[in-house]
C-alpha positions in Angstrom: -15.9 1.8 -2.2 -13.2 2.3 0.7 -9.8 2.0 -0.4 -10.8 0.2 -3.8 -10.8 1.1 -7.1 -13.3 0.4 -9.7 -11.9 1.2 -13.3 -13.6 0.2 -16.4 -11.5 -0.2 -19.2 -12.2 -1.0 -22.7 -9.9 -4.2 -23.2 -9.7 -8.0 -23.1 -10.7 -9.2 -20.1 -8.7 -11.1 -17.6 -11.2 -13.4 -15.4 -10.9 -16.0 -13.0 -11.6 -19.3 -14.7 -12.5 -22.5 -13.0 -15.0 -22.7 -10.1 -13.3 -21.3 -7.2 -15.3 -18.4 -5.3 -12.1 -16.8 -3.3 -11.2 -14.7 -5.9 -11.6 -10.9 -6.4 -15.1 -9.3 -6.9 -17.5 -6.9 -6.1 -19.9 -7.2 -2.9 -22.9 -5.4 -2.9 -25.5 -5.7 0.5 -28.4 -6.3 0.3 -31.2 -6.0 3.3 -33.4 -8.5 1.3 -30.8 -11.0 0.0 -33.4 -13.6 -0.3 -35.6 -11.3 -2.9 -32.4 -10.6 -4.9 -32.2 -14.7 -5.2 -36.1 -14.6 -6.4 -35.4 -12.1 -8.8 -32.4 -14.2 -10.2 -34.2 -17.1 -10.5 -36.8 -15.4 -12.2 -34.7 -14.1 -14.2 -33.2 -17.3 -15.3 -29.9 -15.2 -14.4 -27.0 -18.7 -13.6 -25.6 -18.3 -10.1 -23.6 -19.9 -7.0 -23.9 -20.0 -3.3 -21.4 -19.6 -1.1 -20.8 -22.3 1.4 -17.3 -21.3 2.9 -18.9 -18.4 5.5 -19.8 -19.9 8.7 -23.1 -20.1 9.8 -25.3 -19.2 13.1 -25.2 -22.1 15.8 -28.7 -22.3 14.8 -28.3 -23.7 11.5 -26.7 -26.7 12.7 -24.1 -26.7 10.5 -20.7 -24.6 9.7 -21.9 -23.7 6.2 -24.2 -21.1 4.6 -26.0 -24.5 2.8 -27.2 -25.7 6.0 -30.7 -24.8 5.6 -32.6 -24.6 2.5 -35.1 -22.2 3.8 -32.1 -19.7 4.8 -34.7 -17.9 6.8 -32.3 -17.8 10.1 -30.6 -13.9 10.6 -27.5 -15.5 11.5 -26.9 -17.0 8.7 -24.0 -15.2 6.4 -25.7 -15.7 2.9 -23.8 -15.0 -0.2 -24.8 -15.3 -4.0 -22.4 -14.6 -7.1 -22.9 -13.9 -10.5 -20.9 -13.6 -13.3 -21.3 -10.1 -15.1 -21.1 -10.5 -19.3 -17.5 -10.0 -18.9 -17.0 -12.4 -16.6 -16.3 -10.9 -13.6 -18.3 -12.1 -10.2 -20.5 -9.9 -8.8 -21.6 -11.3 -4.8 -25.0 -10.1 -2.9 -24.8 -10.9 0.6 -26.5 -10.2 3.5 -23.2 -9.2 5.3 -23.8 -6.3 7.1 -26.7 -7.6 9.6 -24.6 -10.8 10.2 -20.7 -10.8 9.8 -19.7 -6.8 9.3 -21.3 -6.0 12.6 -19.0 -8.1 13.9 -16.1 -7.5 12.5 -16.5 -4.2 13.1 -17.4 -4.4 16.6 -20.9 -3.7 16.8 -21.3 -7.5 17.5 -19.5 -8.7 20.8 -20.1 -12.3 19.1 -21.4 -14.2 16.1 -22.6 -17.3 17.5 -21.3 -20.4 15.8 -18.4 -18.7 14.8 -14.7 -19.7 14.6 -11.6 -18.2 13.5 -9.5 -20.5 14.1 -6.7 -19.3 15.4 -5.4 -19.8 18.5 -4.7 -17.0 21.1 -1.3 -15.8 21.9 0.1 -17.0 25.2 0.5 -14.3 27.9 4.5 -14.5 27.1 4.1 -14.1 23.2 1.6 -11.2 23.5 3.6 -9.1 25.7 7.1 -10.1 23.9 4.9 -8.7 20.0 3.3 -6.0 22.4 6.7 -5.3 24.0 8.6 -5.2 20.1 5.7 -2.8 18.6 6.0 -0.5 21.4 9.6 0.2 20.4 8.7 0.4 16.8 6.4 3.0 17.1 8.9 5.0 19.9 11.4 4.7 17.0 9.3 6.3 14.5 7.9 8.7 16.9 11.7 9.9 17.7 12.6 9.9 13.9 9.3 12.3 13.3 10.7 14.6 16.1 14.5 14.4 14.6 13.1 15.5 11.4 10.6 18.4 12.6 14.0 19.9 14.1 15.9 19.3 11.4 13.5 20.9 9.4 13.3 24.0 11.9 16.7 24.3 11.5 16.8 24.4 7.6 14.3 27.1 7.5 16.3 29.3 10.3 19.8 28.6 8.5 19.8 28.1 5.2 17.9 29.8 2.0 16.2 26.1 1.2 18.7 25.8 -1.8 20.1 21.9 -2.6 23.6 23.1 -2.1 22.8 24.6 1.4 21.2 21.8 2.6 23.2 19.3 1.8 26.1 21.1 3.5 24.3 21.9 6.6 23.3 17.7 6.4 27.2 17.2 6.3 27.2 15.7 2.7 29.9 15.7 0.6 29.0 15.8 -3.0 29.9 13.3 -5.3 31.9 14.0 -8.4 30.1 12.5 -11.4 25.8 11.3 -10.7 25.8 7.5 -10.7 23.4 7.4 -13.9 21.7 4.1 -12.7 20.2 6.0 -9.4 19.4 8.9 -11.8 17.0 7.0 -13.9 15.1 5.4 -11.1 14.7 8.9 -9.4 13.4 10.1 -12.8 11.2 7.0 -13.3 9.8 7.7 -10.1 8.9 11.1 -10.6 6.2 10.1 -13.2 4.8 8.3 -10.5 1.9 10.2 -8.7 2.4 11.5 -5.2 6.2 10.2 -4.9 8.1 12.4 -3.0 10.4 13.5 -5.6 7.5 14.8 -8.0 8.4 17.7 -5.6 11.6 18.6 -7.7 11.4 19.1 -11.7 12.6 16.3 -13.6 16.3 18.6 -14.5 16.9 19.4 -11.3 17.0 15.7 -10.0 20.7 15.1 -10.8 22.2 18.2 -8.9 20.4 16.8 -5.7 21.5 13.3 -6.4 25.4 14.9 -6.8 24.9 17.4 -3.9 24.0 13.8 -1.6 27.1 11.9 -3.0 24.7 10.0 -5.2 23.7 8.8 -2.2 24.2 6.5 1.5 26.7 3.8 1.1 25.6 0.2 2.3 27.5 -2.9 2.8 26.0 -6.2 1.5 26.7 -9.4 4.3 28.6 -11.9 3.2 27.3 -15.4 2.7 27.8 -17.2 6.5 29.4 -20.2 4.9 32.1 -17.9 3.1 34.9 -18.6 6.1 37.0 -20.1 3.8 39.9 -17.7 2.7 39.4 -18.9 -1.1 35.7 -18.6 -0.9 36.2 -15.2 0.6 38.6 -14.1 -1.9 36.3 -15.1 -5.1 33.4 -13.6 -3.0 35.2 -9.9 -3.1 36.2 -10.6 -6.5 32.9 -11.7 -8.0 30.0 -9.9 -6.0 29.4 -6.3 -5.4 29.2 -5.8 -1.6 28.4 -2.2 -1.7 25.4 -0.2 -2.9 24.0 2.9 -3.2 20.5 3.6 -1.7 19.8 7.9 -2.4 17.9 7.6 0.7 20.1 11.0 2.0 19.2 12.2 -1.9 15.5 12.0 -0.3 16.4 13.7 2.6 17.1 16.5 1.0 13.7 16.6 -1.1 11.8 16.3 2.0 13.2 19.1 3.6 13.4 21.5 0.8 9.6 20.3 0.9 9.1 21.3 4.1 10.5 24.7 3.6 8.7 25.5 0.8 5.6 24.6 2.3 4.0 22.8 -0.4 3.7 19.3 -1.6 3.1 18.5 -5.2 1.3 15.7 -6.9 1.9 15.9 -10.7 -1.0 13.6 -12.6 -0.1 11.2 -15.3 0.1 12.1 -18.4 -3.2 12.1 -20.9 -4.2 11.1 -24.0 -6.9 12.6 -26.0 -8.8 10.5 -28.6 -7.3 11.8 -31.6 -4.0 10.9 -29.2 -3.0 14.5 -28.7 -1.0 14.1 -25.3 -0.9 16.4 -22.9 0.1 16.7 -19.1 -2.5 17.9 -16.3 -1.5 20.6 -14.5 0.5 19.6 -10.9 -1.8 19.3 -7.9 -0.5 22.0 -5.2 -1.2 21.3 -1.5 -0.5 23.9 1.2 1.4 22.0 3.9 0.7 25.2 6.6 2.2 24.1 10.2 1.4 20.3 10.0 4.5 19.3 7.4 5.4 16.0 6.0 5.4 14.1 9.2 2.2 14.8 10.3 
């Protein structure tokens, strides 16, 4: 189902009300879209037609309702049911008509519109121009990391204490307990990075990175007035810490132990005997983290 989900749940269900067809379902294609509709009708099964999707320049019209015969391949015809919990359920005729295109397969859908207007030449190059450097930055950053990564493995014995002194950190003198229960919230979170440390081990990194980077909030423009200024120091907190150099140090002793771990939620058995799934092991090999 591509990068969708289907979980079935046994619960209340939560369904969109009213009559309005943009809402969340499940497509299924169909290479005979008009026998599913026979069958439906036979079936005395209640159902809706689409008539948002543009249709072929053939139909005469920029709706899927144009024709009743619907006979014409370029039209984009779509019917939804409601399943018995309410949820819609759409059979289309998509992929001979608008996937192809979408995809590329289809240099054109005729009587189609976007309707959006093209960049000017001066626009695309200034957003082609501004991507370019965005992807050089990240490209630079994924080459500063693979050395710095090289270098932990060739100077230091991939300990939390070693690293952090080889990244210049000076460690803090007491963890800053609100950062250590977000770290530990987000270690029961499947595939975050810091499910690569065990949950007692999270503090020492988080003193051995001084808790963390330290960033400076901007003041309000408008705050020029000495007074305003004054209440603003006294009354807002215009530093923060972000353990982003905490993270730093997770990813590396990642790297130099080779292995990334996923640790699976915690189940519950029906007689709600918990238990926790053992941790998902991946060899990294030569590719690492920023591959």
């Amino acid at each position: 189902m591509g990068n969708c989900e289907l979980h079935l749940i046994k619960g209340k269900p939560i369904v969109p009300q009213g009559d309005d067809l943009v809402v969340g379902h499940i497509s299924i294609d169909s290479d005979n879209v008009l026998g599913a509709l026979d069958k439906l009708q036979k079936m005395n099964v209640p159902f809706r037609k689409n008539s948002s999707v543009p249709a072929g320049a053939d139909a005469g019209s920029m709706n899927t309702n144009a024709n009743d015969d619907m006979m014409s391949d370029k039209i984009v015809t779509q019917f939804f049911v409601r399943d018995p919990d309410g949820y819609y359920i759409e059979v289309c005729n998509c992929d001979e008509t608008l996937t192809k295109y979408c995809l590329g397969e289809k240099d054109a859908l005729p009587g189609y519109e976007e309707g959006v207007k093209p960049f000017s030449f001066a626009t695309a190059s200034a957003t082609i121009s501004l991507m370019q450097r965005w992807v050089d930055k990240l490209d630079a950053r994924k080459e500063q990391t693979k050395k710095l990564s090289e270098k932990v493995k060739k100077e230091t014995d991939g300990s939390v204490e070693e690293i952090a002194k080889l990244l210049g950190y000076k460690p803090a003198c007491e963890v800053d307990a609100t950062i250590l229960q977000t770290l530990k919230d987000r270690h029961s979170i499947y595939s975050d990075i810091w499910q690569n440390e065990e949950v007692d081990d999270i503090e020492s990194v988080l003193v051995a990175a001084g808790n963390g980077e330290l960033y400076v909030l901007l003041l309000l423009p408008n705050m020029i007035r000495p007074s305003a200024l004054i209440f603003t120091l006294l009354h807002t907190k215009i530093f923060y810490l972000d353990p982003k150099s905490a993270e730093t140090i997770v990813k590396l002793r990642t790297e130099f132990n080779g292995r990334l771990i996923c640790r699976p939620p915690v189940v519950f058995e029906a007689d709600g005997t918990k238990y926790n799934p053992e941790p998902i092991v991946t060899d990294l090999g030569t590719r690492g983290l920023t591959q």
